[in-house]
C-alpha positions in Angstrom: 8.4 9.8 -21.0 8.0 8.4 -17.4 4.6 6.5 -17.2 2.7 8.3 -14.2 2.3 5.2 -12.4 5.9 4.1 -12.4 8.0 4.5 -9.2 9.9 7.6 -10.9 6.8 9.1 -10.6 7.0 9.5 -6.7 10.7 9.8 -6.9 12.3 6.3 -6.7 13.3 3.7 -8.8 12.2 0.7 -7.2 10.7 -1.5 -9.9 14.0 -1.0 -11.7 15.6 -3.2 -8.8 13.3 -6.0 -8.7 15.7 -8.1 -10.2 14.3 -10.7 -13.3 10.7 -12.3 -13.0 12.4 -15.4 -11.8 13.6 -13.8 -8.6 9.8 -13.4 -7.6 8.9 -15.8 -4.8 5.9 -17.7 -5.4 2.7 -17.1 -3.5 -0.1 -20.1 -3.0 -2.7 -17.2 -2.6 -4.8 -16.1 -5.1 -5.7 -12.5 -3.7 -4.1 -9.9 -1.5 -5.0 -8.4 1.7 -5.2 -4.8 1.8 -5.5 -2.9 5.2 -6.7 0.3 6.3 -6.1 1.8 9.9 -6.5 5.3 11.7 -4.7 5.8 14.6 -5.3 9.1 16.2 -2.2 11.8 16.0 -1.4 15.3 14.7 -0.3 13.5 11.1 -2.5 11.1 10.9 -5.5 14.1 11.9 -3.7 16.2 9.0 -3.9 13.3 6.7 -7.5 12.7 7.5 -8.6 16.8 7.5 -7.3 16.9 3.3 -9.1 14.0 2.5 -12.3 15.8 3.3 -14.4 13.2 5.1 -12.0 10.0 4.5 -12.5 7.6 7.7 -8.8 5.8 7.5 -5.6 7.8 7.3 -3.4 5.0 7.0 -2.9 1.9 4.2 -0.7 -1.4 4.1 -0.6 -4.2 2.8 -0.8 -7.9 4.5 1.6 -10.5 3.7 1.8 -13.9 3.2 3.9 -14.8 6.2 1.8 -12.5 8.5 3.6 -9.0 8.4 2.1 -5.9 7.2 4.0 -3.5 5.1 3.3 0.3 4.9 5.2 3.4 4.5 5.4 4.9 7.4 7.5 8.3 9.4 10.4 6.0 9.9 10.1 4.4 6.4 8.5 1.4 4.4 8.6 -1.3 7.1 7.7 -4.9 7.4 6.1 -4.4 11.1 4.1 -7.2 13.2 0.6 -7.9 12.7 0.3 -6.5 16.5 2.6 -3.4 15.9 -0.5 -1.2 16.8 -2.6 -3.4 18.5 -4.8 -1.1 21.4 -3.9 2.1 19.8 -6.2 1.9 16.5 -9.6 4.2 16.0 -10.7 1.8 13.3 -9.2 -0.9 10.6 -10.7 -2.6 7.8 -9.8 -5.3 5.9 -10.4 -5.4 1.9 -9.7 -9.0 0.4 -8.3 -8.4 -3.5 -8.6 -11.1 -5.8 -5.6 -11.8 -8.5 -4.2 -14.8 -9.7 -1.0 -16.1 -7.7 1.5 -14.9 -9.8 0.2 -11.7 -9.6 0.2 -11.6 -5.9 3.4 -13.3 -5.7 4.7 -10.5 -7.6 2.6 -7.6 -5.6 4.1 -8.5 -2.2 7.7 -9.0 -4.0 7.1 -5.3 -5.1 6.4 -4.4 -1.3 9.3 -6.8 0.2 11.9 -4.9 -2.0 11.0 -1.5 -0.6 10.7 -2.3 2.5 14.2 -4.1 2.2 15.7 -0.7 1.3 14.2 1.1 3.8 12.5 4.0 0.9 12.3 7.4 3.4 8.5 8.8 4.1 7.8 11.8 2.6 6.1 14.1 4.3 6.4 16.9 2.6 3.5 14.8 0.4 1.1 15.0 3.1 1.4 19.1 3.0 0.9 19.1 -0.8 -1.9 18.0 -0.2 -3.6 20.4 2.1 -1.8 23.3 -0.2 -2.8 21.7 -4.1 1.1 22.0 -4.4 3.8 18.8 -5.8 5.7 18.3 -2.8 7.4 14.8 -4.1 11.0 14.4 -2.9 13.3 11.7 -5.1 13.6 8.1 -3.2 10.8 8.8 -1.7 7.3 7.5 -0.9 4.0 7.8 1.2 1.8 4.7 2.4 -1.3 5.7 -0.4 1.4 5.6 -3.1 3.3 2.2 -2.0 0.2 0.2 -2.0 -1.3 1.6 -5.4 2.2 1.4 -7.0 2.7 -2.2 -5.8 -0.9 -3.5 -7.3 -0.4 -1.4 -10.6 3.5 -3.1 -10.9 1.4 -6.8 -10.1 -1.3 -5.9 -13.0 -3.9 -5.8 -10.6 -4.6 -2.2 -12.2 -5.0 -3.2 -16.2 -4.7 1.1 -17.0 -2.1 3.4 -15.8 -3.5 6.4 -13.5 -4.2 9.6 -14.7 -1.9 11.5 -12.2 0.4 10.2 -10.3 0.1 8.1 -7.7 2.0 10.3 -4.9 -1.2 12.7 -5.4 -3.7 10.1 -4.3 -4.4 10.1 -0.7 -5.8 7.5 1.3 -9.2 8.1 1.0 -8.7 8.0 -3.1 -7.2 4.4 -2.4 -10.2 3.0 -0.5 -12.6 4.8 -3.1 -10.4 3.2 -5.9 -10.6 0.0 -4.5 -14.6 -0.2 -2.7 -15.2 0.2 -6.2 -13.8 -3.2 -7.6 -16.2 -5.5 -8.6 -14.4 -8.2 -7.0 -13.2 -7.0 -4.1 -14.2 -8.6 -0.6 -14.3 -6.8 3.1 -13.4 -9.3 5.9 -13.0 -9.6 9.2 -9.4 -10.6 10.8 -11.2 -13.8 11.9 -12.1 -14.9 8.2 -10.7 -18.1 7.4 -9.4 -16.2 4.3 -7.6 -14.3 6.5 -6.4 -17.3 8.6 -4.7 -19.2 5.6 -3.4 -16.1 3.8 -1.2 -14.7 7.0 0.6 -18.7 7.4 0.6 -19.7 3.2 4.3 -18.2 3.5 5.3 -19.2 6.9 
């Protein structure tokens, strides 16, 4: 039986591809950055109309040599910190705590599929608006990257109760607000500062 959080669960078969535990670049940082944006369109409006009163529509994750990786229309991409610089509503920043390895693993997890290019689906986006499992094989959407990546890392110690390509953004940011230990920061944190150059 497929666990719910695995990868199979949205369709793909990415953690199947990581490659051996060795192949996982280290990371000096002991947390990740997480990063929520809106930016004003006819999906993103869709995405933020089913999550009934959800401020953010979009979620990536920061990396450690200053990229951030989402899923988006054109696929999981490793874009510039600046890729949507003047045309964002509202962003926040949520510092996660883990020990190194475990971040060195989490943003392996995201390099790998963004390096295959996994295809947006979103068909998901519709499910959720119409309560129906609209999940296509090799196939992901931004809420379901990031959770998949921190439960693959062990940030997540229990696997979810559905899967992950059924939790929208706003369940992400409720998931994570309510971690003890996470932090909110500002882009100018020093955190920040050392976490986007540790891998340059």
């Amino acid at each position: 039986m497929t666990p719910l959080w695995s990868p199979a669960s949205v369709g793909g078969t990415v953690a199947d591809t990581r490659g051996p535990a060795s192949d996982v670049q280290g990371c000096r940082m002991e947390y990740v950055i997480a990063r929520f944006v809106h930016v004003k369109s006819t999906i993103t409006d869709m995405i933020l109309f089913q999550s009934s009163g959800g401020q953010y529509s979009h979620v990536e994750l920061v990396t450690d040599d200053g990229k951030y990786i989402g899923a988006h229309v054109a696929g999981v991409e490793a874009r510039p910190m600046d890729y949507d610089a003047g045309t964002f509503e509202r962003e926040l920043f949520m510092l996660l705590p883990m020990r190194a390895e475990a971040a060195a693993r989490c943003l392996h997890y995201m390099r790998a599929v963004a390096d295959k290019h996994e295809s947006y689906n979103l068909l998901s986006i519709l499910g959720f608006t119409t309560h129906l499992d609209l999940t296509k094989p090799g196939t992901t959407i931004c809420s379901a990257l990031v959770l998949l990546a921190l439960r693959w890392c062990g940030y997540f110690s229990r696997p979810f109760t559905i899967p992950a390509h059924r939790l929208s953004v706003r369940d992400v940011f409720i998931i994570l607000m309510g971690r003890p230990d996470m932090k909110i920061i500002e882009k100018t944190d020093p955190r920040f500062t050392a976490y986007v150059s540790a891998g340059a």
